[in-house]
C-alpha positions, -999 to +999 in steps of 0.1 A: +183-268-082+189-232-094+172-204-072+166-172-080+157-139-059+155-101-058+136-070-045+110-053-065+099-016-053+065-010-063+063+028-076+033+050-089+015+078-085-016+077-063-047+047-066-030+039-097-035+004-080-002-007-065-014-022-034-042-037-051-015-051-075+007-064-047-021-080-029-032-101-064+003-114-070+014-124-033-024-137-028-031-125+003-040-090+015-014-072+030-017-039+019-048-017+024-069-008-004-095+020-007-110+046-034-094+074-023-062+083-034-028+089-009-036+057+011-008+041+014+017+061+040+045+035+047+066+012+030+048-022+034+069-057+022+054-086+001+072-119+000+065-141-030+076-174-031+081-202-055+097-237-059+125-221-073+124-181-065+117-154-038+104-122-048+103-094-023+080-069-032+082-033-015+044-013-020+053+021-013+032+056-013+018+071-043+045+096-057+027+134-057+037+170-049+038+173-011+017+199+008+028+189+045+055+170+063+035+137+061+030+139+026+068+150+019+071+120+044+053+093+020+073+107-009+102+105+007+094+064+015+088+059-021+116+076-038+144+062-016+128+026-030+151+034-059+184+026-046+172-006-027+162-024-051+170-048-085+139-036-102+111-009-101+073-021-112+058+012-122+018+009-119+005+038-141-031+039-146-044+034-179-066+065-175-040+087-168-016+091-192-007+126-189-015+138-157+004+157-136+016+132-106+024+104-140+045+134-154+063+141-120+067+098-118+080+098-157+110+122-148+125+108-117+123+071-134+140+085-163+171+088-142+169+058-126+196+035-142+177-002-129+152-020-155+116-005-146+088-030-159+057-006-165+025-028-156-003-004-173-035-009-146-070-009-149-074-020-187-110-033-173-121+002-176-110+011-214-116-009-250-084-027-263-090-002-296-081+027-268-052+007-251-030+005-280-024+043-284-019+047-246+008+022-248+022+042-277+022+074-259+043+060-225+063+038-250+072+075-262+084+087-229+108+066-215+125+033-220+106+003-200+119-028-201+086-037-213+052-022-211+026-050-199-009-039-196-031-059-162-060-055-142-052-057-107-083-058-099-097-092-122-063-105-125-058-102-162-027-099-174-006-109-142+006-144-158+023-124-177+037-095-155+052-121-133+065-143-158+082-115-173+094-103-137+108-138-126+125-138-158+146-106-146+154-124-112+189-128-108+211-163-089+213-157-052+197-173-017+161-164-001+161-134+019+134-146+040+114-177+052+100-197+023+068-195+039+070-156+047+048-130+031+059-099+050+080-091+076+055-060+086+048-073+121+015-078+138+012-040+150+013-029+117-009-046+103-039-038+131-034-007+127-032-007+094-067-024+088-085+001+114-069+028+090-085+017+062-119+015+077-115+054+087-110+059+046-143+040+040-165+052+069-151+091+065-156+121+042-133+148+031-098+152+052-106+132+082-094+099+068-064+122+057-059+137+092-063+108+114-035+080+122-035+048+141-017+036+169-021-001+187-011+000+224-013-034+229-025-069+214-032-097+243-047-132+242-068-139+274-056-165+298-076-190+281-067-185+244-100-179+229-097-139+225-073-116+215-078-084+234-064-054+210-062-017+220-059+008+197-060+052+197-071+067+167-056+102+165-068+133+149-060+166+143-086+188+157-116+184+184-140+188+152-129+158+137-128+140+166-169+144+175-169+133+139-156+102+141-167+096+175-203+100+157-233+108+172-239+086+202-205+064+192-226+054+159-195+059+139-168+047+158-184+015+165-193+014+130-152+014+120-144-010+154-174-033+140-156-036+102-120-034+116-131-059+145-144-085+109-115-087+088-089-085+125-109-119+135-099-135+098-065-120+100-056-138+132-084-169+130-098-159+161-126-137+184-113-103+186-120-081+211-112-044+197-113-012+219-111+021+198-105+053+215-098+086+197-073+112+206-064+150+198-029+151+184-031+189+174-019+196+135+002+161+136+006+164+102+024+190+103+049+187+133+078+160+128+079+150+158+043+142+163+046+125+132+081+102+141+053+094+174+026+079+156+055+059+130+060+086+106 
């Protein structure tokens, strides 16, 4: 039987809804999700598999001007997507036609000589009688292979964005496992899910300024707990009182949550111990920033 394969790079400015898009199609969450924009930081792999295909899906940052070395650092993850892969999936928001980070997205794609599938997001949030003129106006701007509008977030319209992308896949072999869906390992993904909690538990930069690093994940001698031990860095001693909370209310708050979804992710009793560390202007020093997997 016939298999087909190929790498996707997911591209888009920021919470257009890539991860949230990558998470619906592989069915699983492997990317974190959160209403603040600029979430994603690192290139995270999706593996997609069918009886007769294997789709590896790359969700990368949101593409924006850069201010500091990390973001110059997330932009730089996302761009270089572009000569890795067969095809680019830009996610553009439905609500954001002309905006300044879709402009800045709109000009490097335009001299990107690979197909680039535009999946229009968030159509649960505008009347079809509005869609049809946004699709008009990025229609206007650049030559997609085709213009497919979805909601990420109730899953219509993905039948057809993934039948149109399996259609662009090309002969060849698997490139992983058929019963892979990432080859992010286990570190990653800890720290990844502690992340997120700081974006939902904190205000203002904090979430921005703080980073996640897992020092160690253990079972106990008995197999019945999984002992993980992560720092939570930050820029200044501010922020860290802050997230500490008063009398640990906060932190324990973000273990509690990240402590949840970690037991689901691994099918077992977690044991999570959070501690939180100065790392003085991180996010600005590249070598702090290479440290903590930047």
């Amino acid at each position: 039987m016939a298999f087909f394969s190929g790498f996707i790079g997911i591209v888009g400015p920021p919470n257009a809804g890539k991860s949230t898009l990558m998470n619906r199609i592989i069915g699983s969450k492997l990317s974190i999700v959160s209403p603040k924009p600029q979430t994603t930081r690192n290139r995270i792999t999706g593996i997609w598999n069918g009886s007769d295909f294997q789709i590896v899906f790359f969700d990368t940052p949101g593409i924006h001007k850069t201010k500091t070395y990390l973001h110059s650092s997330m932009v730089n993850s996302a761009t270089s997507i572009f000569n890795e892969v067969d095809i680019i999936l830009a996610v553009l928001d439905v609500n954001r036609v002309s905006g300044e980070e879709t402009r800045l997205l709109l000009r490097l794609l335009r001299e990107i000589p690979k197909p680039v599938v535009a999946a229009l997001n968030k159509i649960d949030k505008v009347s079809r009688e509005a869609l049809l003129p946004v699709i008009s106006a990025f229609r206007s701007e650049m030559d997609f292979r085709s213009i497919i509008p979805v909601s990420a977030r109730s899953g219509d319209g993905i039948d057809v964005l993934t039948g149109e992308l399996k259609m662009m896949l090309s002969l060849g072999e698997a490139f992983f496992p058929l019963d892979a869906k990432s080859d992010n390992n286990e570190y990653f993904f800890v720290s990844e899910i502690i992340r997120e909690k700081l974006f939902y538990n904190l205000k203002g930069e904090i979430p921005y300024s703080s980073a996640v690093t897992v020092e160690s994940i253990e079972e106990n001698e008995s197999g019945s707990l999984l002992n993980i031990n992560a720092k939570i860095h930050v820029e200044t001693e501010s922020q860290k009182i802050i997230v500490v909370g008063r009398e640990g209310r906060v932190i324990s708050k973000i273990g509690t949550e990240a402590r949840r979804e970690l037991e689901k992710y691994f099918g077992m009793k977690i044991y999570l111990d959070l501690f939180v560390r100065v790392e003085k202007n991180w996010t600005k020093d590249s070598r702090a920033m290479r440290r903590l997997g930047y």
